[in-house]
Wavefront OBJ file of the C-alpha trace (Angstrom):
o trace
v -194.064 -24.207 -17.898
v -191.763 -21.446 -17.325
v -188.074 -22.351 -15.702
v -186.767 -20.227 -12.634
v -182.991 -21.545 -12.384
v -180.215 -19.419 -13.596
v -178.628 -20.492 -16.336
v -174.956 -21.176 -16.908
v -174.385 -18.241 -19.000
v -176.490 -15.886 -15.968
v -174.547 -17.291 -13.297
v -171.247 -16.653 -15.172
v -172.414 -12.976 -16.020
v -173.443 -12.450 -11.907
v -169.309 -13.568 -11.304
v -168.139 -11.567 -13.565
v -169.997 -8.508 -12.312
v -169.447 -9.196 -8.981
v -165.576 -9.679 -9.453
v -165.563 -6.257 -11.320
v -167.111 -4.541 -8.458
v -164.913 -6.444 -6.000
v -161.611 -5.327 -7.843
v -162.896 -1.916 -8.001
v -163.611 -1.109 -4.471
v -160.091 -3.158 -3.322
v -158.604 -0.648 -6.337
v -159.963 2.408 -4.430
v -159.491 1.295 -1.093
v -155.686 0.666 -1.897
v -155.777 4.154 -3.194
v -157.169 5.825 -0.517
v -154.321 4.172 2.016
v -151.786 5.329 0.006
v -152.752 8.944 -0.121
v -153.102 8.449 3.562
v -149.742 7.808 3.818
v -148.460 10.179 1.786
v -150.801 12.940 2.925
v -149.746 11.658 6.736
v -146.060 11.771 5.803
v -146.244 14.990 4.175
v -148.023 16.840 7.086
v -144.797 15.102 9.896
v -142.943 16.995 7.351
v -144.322 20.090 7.487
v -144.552 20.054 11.387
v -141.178 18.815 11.569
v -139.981 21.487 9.244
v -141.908 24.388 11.342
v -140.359 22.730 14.441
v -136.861 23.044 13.401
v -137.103 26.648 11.708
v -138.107 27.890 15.279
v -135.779 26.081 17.062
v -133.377 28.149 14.528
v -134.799 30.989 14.639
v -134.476 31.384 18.776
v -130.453 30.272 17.861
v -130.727 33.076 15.251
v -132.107 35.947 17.196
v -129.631 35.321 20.098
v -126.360 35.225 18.166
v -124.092 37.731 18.169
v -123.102 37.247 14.525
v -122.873 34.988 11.543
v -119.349 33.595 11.222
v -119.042 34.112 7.351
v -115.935 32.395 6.378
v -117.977 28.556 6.962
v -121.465 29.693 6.052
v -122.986 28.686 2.494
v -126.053 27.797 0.753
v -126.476 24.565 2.965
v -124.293 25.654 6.215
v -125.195 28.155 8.586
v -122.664 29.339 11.142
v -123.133 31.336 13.948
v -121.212 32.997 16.339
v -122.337 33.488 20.433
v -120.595 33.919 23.410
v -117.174 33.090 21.812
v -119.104 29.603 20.507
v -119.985 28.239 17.200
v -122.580 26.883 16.321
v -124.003 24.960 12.964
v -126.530 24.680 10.831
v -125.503 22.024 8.240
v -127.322 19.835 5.279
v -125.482 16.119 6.450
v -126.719 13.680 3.806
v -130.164 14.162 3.967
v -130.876 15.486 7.433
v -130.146 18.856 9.256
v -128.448 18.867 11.649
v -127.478 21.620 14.527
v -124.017 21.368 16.103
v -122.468 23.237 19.198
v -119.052 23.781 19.680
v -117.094 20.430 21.346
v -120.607 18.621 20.998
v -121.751 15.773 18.762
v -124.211 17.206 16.255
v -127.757 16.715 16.603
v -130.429 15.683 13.989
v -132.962 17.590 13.802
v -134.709 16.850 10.465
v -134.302 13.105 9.477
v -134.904 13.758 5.549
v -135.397 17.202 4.012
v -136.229 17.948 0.564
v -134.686 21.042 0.185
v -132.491 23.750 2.316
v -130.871 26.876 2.218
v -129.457 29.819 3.765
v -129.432 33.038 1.936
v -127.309 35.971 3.657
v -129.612 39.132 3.862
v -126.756 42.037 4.849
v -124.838 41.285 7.865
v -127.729 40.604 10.311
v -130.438 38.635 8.247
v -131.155 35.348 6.734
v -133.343 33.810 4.858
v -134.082 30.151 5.609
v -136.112 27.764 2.982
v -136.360 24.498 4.536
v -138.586 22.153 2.409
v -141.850 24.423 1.399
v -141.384 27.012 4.142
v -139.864 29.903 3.781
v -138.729 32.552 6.600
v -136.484 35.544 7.133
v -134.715 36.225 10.913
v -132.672 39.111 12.275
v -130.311 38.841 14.993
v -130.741 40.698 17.627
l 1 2 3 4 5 6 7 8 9 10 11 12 13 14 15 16 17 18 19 20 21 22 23 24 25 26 27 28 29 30 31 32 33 34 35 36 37 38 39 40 41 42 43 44 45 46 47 48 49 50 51 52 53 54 55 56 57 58 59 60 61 62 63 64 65 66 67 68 69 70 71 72 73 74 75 76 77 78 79 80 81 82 83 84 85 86 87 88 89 90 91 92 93 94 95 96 97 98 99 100 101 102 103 104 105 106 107 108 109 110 111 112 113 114 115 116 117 118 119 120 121 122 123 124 125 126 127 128 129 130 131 132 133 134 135 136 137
């Protein structure tokens, strides 16, 4: 007469198996929501960093000049209507400030920025991974 019940070795075997499988698919799952995240985050980035360089670039193109004497490799100053106006690295944000105005944030954490001077009417912006070059007007 043959036995059909598991034995206690089987049944142990079936939880182990089944706990492997269990801790593999949680192990994956976790992954996948964390490069969600970061994939999410690093896409805001990106659109926050395209958002910014245009709203530069428009400031850019209708300046009348660069005011040299404050500009540097994380400061941009420009000069229009008899008004300054900055482009700064404060901490880790950017921020854009008028003349008699509180500054503005307009990037809440950036990786990386700087302004390059390209003769006296050009420069070249990187801002996190972009990269652009504007002429005033």
């Amino acid at each position: 007469m043959k036995n059909k019940s598991f034995t206690l070795i089987e049944a142990l075997i079936y939880i182990y198996v089944f706990s492997l499988t269990l801790i593999m698919v949680f192990s994956f799952l976790f992954w996948l929501f964390n490069y969600n995240s970061k994939t999410q985050e690093q896409i805001n980035n990106l659109f926050n960093s395209s958002m910014a360089l245009g709203f530069m670039s428009e400031k850019i193109k209708l300046a009348d000049s660069i005011y040299h004497p404050t500009c540097s490799l994380t400061q941009l100053s420009l000069e229009d209507n008899n008004e300054y106006i900055d482009f700064y690295l404060c901490e880790d944000k950017l921020c854009f400030k008028q003349e008699l105005k509180e500054p503005i944030v307009l990037i809440p954490k950036i990786e990386r920025l700087s302004f390059e001077i390209i003769d006296e009417q050009g420069i070249k912006i990187s801002l996190n991974n972009l990269i652009t070059t504007i002429f005033l007007r």
